[in-house]
C-alpha positions in Angstrom: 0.0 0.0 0.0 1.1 3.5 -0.8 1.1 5.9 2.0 1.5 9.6 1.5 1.9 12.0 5.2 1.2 15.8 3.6 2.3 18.8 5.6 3.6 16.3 8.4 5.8 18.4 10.3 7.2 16.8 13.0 4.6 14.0 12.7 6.3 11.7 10.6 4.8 8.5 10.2 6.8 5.2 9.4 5.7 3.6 6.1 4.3 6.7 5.0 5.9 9.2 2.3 6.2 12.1 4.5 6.0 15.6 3.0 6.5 19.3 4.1 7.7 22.6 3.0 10.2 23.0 5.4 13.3 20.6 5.7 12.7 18.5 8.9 14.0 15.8 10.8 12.0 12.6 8.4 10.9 14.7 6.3 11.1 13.0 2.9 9.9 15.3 0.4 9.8 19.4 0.2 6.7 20.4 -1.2 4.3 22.7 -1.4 0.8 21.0 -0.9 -1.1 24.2 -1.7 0.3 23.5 -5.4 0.4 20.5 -7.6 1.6 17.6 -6.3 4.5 15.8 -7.9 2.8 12.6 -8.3 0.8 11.2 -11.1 -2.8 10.7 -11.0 -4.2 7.7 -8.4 -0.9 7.2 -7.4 -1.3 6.9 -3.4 -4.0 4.6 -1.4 -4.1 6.2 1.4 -3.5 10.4 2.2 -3.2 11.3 5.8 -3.5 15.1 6.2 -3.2 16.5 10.1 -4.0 19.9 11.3 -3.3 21.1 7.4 -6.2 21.7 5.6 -7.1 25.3 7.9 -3.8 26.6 7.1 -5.4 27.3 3.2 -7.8 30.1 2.5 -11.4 29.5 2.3 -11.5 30.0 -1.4 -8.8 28.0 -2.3 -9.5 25.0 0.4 -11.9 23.1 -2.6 -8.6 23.6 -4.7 -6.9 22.7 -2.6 -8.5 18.6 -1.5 -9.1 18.3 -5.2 -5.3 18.0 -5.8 -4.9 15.9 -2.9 -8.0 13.9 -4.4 -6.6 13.6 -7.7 -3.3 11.6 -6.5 -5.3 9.2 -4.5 -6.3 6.0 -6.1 -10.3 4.8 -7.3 -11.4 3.6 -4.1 -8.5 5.2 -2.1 -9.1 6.5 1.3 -8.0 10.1 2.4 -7.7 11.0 6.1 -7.9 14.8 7.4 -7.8 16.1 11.0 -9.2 19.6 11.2 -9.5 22.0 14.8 -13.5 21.8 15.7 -14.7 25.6 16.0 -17.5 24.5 17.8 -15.4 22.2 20.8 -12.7 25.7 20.7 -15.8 27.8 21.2 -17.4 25.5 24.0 -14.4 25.1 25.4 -13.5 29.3 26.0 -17.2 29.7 27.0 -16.8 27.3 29.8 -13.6 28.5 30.7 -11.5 25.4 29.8 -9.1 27.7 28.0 -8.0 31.6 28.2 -8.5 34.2 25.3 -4.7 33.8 24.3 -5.5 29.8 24.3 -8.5 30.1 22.4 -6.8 32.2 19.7 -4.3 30.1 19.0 -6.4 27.0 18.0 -8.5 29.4 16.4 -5.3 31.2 14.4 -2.8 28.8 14.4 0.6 29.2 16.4 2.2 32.0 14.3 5.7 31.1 15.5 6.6 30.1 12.1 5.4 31.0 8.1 2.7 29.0 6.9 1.2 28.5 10.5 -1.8 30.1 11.0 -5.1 29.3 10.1 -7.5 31.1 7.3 -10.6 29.2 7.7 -12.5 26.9 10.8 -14.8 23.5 10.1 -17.5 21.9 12.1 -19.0 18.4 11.2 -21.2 19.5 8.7 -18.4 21.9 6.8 -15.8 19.0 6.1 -18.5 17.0 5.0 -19.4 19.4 2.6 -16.1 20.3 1.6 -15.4 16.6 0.9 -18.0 15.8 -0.9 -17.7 18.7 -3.2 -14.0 17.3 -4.1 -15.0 14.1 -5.0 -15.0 11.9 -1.7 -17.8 9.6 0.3 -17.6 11.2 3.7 -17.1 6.9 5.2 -16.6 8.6 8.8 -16.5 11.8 10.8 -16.2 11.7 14.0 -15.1 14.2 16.6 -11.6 13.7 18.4 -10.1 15.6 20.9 -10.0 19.5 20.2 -10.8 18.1 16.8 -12.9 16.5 13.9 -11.4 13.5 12.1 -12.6 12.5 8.9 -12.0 9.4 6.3 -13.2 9.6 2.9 -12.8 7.3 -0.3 -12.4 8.4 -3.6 -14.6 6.6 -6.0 
């Protein structure tokens, strides 16, 4: 099975190609993900993409899956994990987390370029999102601070 890790940061997965735009430790590949991909067409079964997909503007987050999409294989699955507005929100009106906390989840950590956020997604908005780009939502389930999504390509 071919594996493919985009924006993985420090994440890096073993049997995975692991990919980001800046040169880290397991890092196997620079790219930039907002772009096209170096890889031909169906090419990957499975696409694991972690706290990535906020870090593109709304207009360009379509655009931005459909590449991803377009290198997975017929029946491939594609993983995302995206920051749940809704769980940040609950969680600063109940006081769980202070102002600065809350705007970091919200806005990304800003301690380097490329991390900060552009857009937010609920349940329903990845959903959507995925199914415009050409995925069966199979699961979505919320995790953590997060949402975690699976979809296949068909």
């Amino acid at each position: 099975m071919s594996k493919l890790n985009l924006g993985c940061g420090e994440l890096v997965r073993s049997g995975f190609i692991n990919v980001d735009e800046r040169q880290l430790p397991g890092v196997d590949k620079i790219v930039d993900i907002g772009g096209r991909l170096p890889w031909v067409d169906g090419m990957f079964d499975y696409v694991l993409a972690e706290d990535v997909l906020e870090h593109f503007p709304l207009a360009r987050t379509g655009e931005v899956l459909t590449e991803w999409v377009r290198v997975l294989a017929q029946r491939g699955t594609i993983e995302l994990f995206v920051p749940n507005v809704r769980k940040h929100i609950d969680m600063l009106l109940k006081g769980e987390c202070s102002m600065t906390r809350f705007s970091q989840l919200l806005y990304g950590g800003q301690d380097y370029p490329g991390n900060f956020h552009y857009r937010c997604f609920d349940m329903d908005s990845i959903k959507e999102v995925m199914n415009k780009c050409g995925l069966i939502a199979r699961k979505v389930k919320e995790e953590g601070r997060g949402i975690r999504a699976w979809g296949e390509k068909l």
